[in-house]
N, C-alpha and C positions, 0 to 999 in steps of 0.2 A: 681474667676479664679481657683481656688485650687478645686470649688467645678467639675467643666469642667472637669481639666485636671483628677478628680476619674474618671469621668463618662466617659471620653474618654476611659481612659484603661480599666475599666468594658469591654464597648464595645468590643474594641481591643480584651482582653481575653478571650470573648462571639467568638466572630468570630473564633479564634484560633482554641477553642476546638471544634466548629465545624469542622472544615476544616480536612480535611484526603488526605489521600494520597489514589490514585488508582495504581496498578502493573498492564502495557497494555504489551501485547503483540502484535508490529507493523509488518502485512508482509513486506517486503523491499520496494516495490512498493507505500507506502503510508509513507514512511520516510517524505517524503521532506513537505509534505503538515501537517503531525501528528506534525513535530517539530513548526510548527507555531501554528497551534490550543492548543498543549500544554500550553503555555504563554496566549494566551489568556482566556482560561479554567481556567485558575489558576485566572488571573484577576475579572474574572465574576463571578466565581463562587467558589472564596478561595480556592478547594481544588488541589490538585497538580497529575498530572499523569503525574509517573514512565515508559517513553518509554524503551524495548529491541526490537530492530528491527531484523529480521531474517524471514527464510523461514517458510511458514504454515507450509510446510510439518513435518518441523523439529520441532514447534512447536506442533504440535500434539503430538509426541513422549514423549516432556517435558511435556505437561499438562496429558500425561497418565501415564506418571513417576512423579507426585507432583508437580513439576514445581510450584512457588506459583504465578501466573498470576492472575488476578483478571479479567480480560479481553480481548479480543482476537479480532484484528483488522484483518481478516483471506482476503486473496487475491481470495478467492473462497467464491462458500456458500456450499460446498458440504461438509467443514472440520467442519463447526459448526453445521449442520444438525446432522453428525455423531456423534459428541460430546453429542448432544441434546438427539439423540436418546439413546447413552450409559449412561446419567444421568450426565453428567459429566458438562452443564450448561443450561441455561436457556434464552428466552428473546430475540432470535435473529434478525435481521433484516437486511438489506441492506442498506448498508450508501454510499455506490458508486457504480459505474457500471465502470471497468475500461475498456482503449484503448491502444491497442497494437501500435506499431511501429518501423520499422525499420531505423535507424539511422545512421551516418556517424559521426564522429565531422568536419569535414571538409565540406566547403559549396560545391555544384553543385555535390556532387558526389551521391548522392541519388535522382532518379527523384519521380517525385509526383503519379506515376504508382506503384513503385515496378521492374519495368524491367532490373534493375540492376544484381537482381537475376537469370536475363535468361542468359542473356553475361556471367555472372561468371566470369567477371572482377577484382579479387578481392580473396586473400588468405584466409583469414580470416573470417568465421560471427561467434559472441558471440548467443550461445541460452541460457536461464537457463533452468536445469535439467526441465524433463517435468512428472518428477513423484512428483517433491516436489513442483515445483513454478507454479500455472496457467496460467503464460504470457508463460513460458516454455511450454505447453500444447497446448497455443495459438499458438505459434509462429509453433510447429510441425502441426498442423492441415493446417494452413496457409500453408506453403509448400507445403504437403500432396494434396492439393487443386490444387493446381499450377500444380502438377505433378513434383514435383526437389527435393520433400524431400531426395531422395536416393541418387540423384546428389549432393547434396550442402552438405550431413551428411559430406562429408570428409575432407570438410570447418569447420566442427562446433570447437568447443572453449567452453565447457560445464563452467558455473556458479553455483555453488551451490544455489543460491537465485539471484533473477534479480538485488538487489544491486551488486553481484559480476560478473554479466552479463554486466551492463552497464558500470564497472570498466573498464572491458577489450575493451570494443569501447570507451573511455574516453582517453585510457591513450595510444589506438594506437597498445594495443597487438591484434587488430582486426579490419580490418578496416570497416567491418560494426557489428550491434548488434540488436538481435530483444529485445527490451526495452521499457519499462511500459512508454507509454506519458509523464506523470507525471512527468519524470526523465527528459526529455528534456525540460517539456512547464511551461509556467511560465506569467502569466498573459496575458492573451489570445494568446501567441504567441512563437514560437520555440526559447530558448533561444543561440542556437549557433547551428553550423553545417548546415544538412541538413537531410532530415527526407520524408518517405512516411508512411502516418496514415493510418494501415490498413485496409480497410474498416468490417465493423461489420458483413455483410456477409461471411466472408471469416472464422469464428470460433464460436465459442457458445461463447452467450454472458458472460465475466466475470464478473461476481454477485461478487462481493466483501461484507458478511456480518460481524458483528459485534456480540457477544457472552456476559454474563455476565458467566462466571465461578461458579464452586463452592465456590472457595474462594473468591467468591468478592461479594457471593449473599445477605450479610448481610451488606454492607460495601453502606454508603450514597455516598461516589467518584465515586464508581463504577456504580452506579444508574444515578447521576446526570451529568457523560459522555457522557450514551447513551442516556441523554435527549438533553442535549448540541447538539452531532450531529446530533439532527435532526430540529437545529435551522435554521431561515435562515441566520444568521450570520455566523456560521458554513459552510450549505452545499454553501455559495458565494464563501469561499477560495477555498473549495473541487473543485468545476466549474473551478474555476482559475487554475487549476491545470490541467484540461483538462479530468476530468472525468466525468460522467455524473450521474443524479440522478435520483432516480426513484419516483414519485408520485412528 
């Protein structure tokens, strides 16, 4: 028994000192889905990653300011291209394909069209900033399209990142919000309110890729992340989530 219980903790402290920690940096948009894969990541794979959720854009700024991120879950691919190309990481690839929509919390007030937005029924829509956030980007093209971007701007309700976009249609300072799916859907299906998923032709597709940093290019967490998300274990939750995958 005595001889087990060495050989246990052997193990145990074999494991240990493998296991590290990773520093992610999540766009807002992948909060809801990053907090569940975290726990599981730790589970399978012993090591632990350190979510700060926030806007790319703003993220960019921190990771060219030192920022000690090891990883970078970016709501575009155009912030880790950029990165890539300044030397600054390595390794990228696209771990979702996100979906825009416009949202109510309230049922029947959003139709399955978008037509809401013609009547102008309504004081309030939440955008996020469309320099820092992609869906913010999404969401101006999307009008732009429509022909009401000029009409509706006087409506807008600016978020610095689409977590504080979707705050403001959540809490009723808007009664509608253009908001990362992801933020309303939840195992195949709209978790409350009402909602029009805006179709994929209506903006450039948002390529959401994934980065290893410099400081994380030595670092076994940071490797074994970007292995994890391209599990199918992984990209099942990402699905559930309402985003879509590519390959």
């Amino acid at each position: 028994m005595k001889t087990w219980c060495m050989l246990a903790a052997s193990l145990a402290a074999s494991f240990s000192a493998q296991a590290g920690e990773v520093q992610v940096a999540v766009a807002a948009n992948f909060a809801a889905p990053m907090e569940k894969l975290a726990p599981m990541f730790a589970a399978d794979t012993g090591h632990k990653a350190v979510l700060s959720v926030g806007s790319t854009g703003k993220f960019y700024a921190q990771i060219k300011n030192g920022a000690p991120f090891e990883v970078l879950l970016s709501a575009d691919d155009e912030t880790p291209a950029k990165l890539e190309r300044e030397g600054q990481g390595a390794g990228r690839f696209t771990y979702a394909v996100g979906r825009l929509a416009l949202w109510s919390r309230q049922a029947g007030v959003v139709d399955g069209d978008g037509a809401i937005l013609k009547g102008g029924r309504f004081d309030k829509l939440a955008v996020a900033d469309p320099k820092l956030a992609p869906y913010g980007a999404a969401a101006v093209e999307t009008m732009t399209k429509m022909g009401l971007l000029e009409t509706l701007r006087p409506k807008f309700v600016q978020g610095e990142n689409i977590g504080q976009t979707y705050q403001f249609a959540a809490t009723g300072n808007a009664q509608l919000g253009f908001v990362a799916l992801s933020q309303i859907w939840a195992d195949g299906k709209l978790k409350e309110g009402s909602a029009w998923v805006v179709p994929t032709t209506m903006h450039a597709p948002i390529r959401q890729d994934a980065i290893v940093l410099n400081k994380g290019k030595e670092s076994e967490a940071a490797a074994a992340l970007m292995k994890y998300l391209r599990t199918d274990k992984a990209k099942a939750l990402i699905r559930s989530f309402g985003y879509e995958i590519q390959g």
